[in-house]
N, C-alpha and C positions, 0 to 999 in steps of 0.2 A: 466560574469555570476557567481552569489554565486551559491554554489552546497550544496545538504543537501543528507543527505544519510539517517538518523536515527532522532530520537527524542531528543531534548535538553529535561533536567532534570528541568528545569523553564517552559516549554510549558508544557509537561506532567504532573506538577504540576496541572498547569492551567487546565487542561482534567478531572486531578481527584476533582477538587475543581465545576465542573459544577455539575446540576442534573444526575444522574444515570439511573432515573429510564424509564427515556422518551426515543422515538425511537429517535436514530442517521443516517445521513448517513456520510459517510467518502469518499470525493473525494479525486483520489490518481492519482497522473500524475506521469512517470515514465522514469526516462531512462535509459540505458543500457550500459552495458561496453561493447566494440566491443569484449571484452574477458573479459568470467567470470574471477575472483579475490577469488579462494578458499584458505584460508588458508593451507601452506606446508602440513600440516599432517592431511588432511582431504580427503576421498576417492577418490574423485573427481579430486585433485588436478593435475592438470599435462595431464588433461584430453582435452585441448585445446577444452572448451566449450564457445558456445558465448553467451551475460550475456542473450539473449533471449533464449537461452536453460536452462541454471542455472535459470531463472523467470519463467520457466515451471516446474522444479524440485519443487519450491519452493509454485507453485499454487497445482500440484499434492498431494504435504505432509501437504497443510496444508488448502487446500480443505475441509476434512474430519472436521477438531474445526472448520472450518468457521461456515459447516451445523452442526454440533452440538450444536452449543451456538446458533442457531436463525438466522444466517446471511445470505445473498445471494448477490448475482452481477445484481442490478436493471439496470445496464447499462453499458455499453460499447461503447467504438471510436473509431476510427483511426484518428489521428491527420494529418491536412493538411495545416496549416498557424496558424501564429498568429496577426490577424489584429492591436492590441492592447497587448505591454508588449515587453519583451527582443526578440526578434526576434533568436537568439543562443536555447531559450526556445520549441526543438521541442521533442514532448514527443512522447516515444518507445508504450507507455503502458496507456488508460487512462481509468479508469472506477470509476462507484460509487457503493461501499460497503453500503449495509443496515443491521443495527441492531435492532434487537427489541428495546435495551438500551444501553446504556454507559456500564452498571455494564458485556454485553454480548461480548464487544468487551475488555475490562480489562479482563471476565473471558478467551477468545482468546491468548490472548499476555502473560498469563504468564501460556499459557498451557504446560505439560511438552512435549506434541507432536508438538505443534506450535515450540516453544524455539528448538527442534529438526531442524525445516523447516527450521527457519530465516537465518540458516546458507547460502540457496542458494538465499535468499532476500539477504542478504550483500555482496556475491559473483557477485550478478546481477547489482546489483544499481549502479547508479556512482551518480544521482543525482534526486531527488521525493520531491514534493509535496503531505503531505497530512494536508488533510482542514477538520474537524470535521464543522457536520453543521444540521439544525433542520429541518424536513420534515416539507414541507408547502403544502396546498392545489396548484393543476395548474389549470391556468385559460389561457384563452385566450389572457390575454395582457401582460404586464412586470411588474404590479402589483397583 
């Protein structure tokens, strides 16, 4: 299994090069370190936290620019097989992030309270999926 932690600088390229102004949602799959990973000289460090405590630091601190900038958690799961894909792929964490727009989730990630949080996102992570994607109307079938 490839492992991703953060954003390549070509994808996020890609992010900023779409339209801005339209609603987003961001699904985010997630998994956890069986121990958070803080950097030596960060408060925390040494604190023998597990990466699902550090991914609760990290919703708590940065909870607050979520609802600021317009955003909210239209869904949430508990992940339990994966019928279809890497079978190794079981995810700690899975939900879908809403934003009014693109420009609302850019103004998120380079908040200087956000940038604050991420510290306990890169302590948690070991390995995420996220998938930018455009709100559709649902319907009753698979179209």
């Amino acid at each position: 299994m490839t492992q991703y932690r953060d954003t390549q600088r070509a994808q996020f390229e890609i992010f900023k090069s779409l339209p801005r102004d339209t609603p987003i949602n961001m699904l985010n799959l997630v998994q956890f370190f069986d121990r958070a990973e803080y950097p030596a000289d960060h408060a925390l460090a040494g604190e023998n936290l597990t990466g699902a405590q550090a991914y609760a630091n990290y919703g708590a601190a940065s909870g607050p620019v979520l609802q600021r900038v317009g955003g909210t958690i239209i869904w949430r799961g508990g992940f339990e097989v994966s019928l279809i894909g890497d079978a190794s792929e079981a995810w700690d964490t899975m939900f879908i992030a809403q934003y009014p727009n693109a420009g609302a989730f850019l103004a998120m990630v380079t908040d200087p309270e956000y940038q604050k949080a991420v510290v306990h996102r890169q302590a948690a992570v070991m390995n995420s999926r996220l998938i930018r994607s455009a709100p559709m109307p649902v319907s009753g079938t698979f179209q």
